[in-house]
C-alpha positions as CSV (number, residue, x, y, z in Angstrom):
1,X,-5.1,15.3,16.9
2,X,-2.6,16.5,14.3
3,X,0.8,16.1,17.1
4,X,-0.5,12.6,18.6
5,X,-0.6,11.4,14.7
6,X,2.5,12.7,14.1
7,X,3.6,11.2,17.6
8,X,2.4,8.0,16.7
9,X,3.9,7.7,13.1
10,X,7.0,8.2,14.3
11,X,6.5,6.1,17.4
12,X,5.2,3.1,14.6
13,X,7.9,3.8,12.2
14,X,11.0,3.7,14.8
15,X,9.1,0.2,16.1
16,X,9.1,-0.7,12.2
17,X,13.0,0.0,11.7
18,X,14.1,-2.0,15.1
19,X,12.4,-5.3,13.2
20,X,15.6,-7.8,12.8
21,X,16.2,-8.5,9.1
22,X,15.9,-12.4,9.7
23,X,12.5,-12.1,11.3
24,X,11.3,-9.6,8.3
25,X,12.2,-12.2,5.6
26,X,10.0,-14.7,7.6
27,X,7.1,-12.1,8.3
28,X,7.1,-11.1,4.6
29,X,7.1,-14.6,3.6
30,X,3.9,-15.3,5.7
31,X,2.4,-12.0,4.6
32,X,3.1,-12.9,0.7
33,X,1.4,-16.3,1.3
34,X,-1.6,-14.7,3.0
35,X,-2.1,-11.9,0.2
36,X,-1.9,-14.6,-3.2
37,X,-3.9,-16.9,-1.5
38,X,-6.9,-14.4,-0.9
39,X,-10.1,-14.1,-2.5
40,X,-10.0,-11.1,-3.0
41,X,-6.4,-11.4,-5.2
42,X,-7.6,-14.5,-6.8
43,X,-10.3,-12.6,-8.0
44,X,-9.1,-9.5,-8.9
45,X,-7.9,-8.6,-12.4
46,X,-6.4,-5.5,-12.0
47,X,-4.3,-4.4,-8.6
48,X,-2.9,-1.2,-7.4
49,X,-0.1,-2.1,-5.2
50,X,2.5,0.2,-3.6
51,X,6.1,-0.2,-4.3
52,X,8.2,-1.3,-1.0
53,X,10.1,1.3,0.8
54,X,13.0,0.5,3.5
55,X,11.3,-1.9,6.0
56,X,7.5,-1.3,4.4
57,X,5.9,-5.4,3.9
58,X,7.7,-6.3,0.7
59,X,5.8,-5.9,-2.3
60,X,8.0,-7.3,-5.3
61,X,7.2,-10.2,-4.8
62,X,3.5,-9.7,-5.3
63,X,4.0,-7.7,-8.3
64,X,5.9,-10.3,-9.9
65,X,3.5,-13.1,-9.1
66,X,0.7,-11.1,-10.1
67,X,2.0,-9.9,-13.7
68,X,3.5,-14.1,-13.8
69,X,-0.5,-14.8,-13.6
70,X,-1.6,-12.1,-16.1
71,X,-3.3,-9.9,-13.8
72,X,-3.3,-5.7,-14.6
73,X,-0.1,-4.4,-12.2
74,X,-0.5,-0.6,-11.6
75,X,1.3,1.1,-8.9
76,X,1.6,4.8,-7.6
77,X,3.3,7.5,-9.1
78,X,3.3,10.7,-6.6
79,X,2.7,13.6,-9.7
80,X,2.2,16.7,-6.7
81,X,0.7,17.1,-3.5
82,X,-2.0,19.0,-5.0
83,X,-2.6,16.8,-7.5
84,X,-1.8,13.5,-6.1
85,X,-1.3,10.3,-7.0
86,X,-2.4,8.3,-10.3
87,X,-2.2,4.3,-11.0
88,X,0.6,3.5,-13.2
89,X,0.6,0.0,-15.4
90,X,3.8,-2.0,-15.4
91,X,4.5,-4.8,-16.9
92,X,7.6,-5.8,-14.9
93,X,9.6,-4.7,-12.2
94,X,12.5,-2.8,-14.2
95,X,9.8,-0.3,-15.5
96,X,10.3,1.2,-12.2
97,X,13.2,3.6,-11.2
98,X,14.0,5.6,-8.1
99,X,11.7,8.7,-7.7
100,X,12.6,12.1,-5.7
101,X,12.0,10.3,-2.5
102,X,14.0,7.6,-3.5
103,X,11.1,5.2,-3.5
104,X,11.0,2.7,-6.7
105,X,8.3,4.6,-9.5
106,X,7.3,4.1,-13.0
107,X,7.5,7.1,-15.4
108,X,4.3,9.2,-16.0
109,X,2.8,7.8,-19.6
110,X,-0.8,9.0,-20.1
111,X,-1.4,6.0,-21.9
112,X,-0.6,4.0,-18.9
113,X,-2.6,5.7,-16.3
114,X,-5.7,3.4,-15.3
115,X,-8.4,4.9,-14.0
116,X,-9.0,4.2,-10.4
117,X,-12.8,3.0,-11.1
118,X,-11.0,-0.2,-13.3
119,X,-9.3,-1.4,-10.0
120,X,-10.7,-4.3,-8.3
121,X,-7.8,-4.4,-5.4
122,X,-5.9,-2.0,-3.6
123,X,-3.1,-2.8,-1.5
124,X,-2.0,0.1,0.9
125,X,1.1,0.7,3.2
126,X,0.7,2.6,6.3
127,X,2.8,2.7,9.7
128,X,-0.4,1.9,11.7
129,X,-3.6,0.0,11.5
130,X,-6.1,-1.1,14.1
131,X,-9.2,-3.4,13.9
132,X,-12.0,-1.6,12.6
133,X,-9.7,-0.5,9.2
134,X,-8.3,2.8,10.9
135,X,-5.0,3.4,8.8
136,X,-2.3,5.7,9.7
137,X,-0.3,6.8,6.4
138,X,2.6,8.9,6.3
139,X,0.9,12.6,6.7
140,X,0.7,13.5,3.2
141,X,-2.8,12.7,2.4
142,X,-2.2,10.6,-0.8
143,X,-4.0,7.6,-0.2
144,X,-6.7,8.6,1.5
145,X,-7.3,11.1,-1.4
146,X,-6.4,8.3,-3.7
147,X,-9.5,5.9,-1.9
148,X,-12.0,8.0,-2.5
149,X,-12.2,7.5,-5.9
150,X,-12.1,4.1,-5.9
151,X,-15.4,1.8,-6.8
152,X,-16.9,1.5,-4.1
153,X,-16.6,-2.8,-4.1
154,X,-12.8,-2.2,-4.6
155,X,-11.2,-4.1,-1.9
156,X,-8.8,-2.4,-0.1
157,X,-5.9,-3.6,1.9
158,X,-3.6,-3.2,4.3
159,X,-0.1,-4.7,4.7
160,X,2.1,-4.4,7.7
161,X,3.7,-6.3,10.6
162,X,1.6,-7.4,13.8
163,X,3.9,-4.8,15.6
164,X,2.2,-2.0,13.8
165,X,-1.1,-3.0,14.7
166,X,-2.4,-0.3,17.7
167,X,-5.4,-0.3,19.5
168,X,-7.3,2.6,17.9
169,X,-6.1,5.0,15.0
170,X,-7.2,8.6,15.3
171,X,-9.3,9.0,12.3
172,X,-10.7,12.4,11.0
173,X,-13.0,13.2,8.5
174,X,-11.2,13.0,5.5
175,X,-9.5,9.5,6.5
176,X,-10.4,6.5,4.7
177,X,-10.8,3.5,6.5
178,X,-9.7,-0.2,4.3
179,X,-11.6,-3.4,4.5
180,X,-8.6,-5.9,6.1
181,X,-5.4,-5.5,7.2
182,X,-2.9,-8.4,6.5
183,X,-0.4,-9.1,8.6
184,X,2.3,-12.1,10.0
């Protein structure tokens, strides 16, 4: 189970990278339209977005129309691998700064930590997904430790390209499945 996930990540990931940049501008585009239209952004108040990574669905955008509309912006902030992940508030994109991996990450503040029972909408990146919610992350664990703790009507949600989209995701136990996956 552990070598075809890993076989398939990097499978989904190379697939990812080959995307021309002309066509990801017009996939993100759709995408972005897709995600501020939704109920379930409408309605939420506060979101827990990732931060976009290389060719991962572009997420500034969403950040920025979300804090423009005075919702509560947190996004991850890796603290260790035994310890995870927390939800970080922002209140605009510069609050952010490349992280060890290079990925864009606010500073740890305790005062800025939410808890993860005050979100009301997740949206998660992955280099997989299939129909029933399966979700294939990047093999360290973080969101799927990170899920569990959410409320349990927190929506959670996928975003990535119709070229990640497989036919089944091996799952095990301690993978958590989302409610939607938006795509193109």
């Amino acid at each position: 189970m552990i070598q075809s996930k890993k076989d398939l990540r990097k499978h989904m990931i190379s697939l990812r990278e080959s995307i021309a940049a002309e066509d990801l501008t017009k996939y993100n585009e759709v995408i972005y339209k897709k995600v501020t239209s939704s109920k379930e952004y409408i309605e939420a108040g506060t979101i827990f977005v990732y931060v976009s990574f290389k060719k991962e669905v572009f997420t500034q955008g969403i950040i920025e129309d979300a804090l423009s509309k005075g919702k509560r912006v947190c996004v991850p902030k890796v603290i260790s691998k035994e310890k995870g992940m927390k939800a970080i508030s922002i209140l605009c994109l510069e609050d952010l700064k490349p992280g060890a991996m290079g990925i864009l990450e606010p500073d740890y503040e305790e005062a800025k930590v939410v808890s993860e029972k005050d979100i009301d909408l997740v949206l998660v990146p992955g280099t997989a997904f299939d129909s029933i919610g399966g979700r294939l992350g990047y093999g360290g664990g973080f969101y799927d430790r990170f899920l569990k703790l959410l409320r349990e009507d927190c929506h959670k949600i996928g975003l990535g390209y119709r070229i990640q989209l497989v036919e089944k995701i091996p799952m095990d136990k301690q993978d958590v499945f989302i409610d939607k996956i938006i795509t193109e």
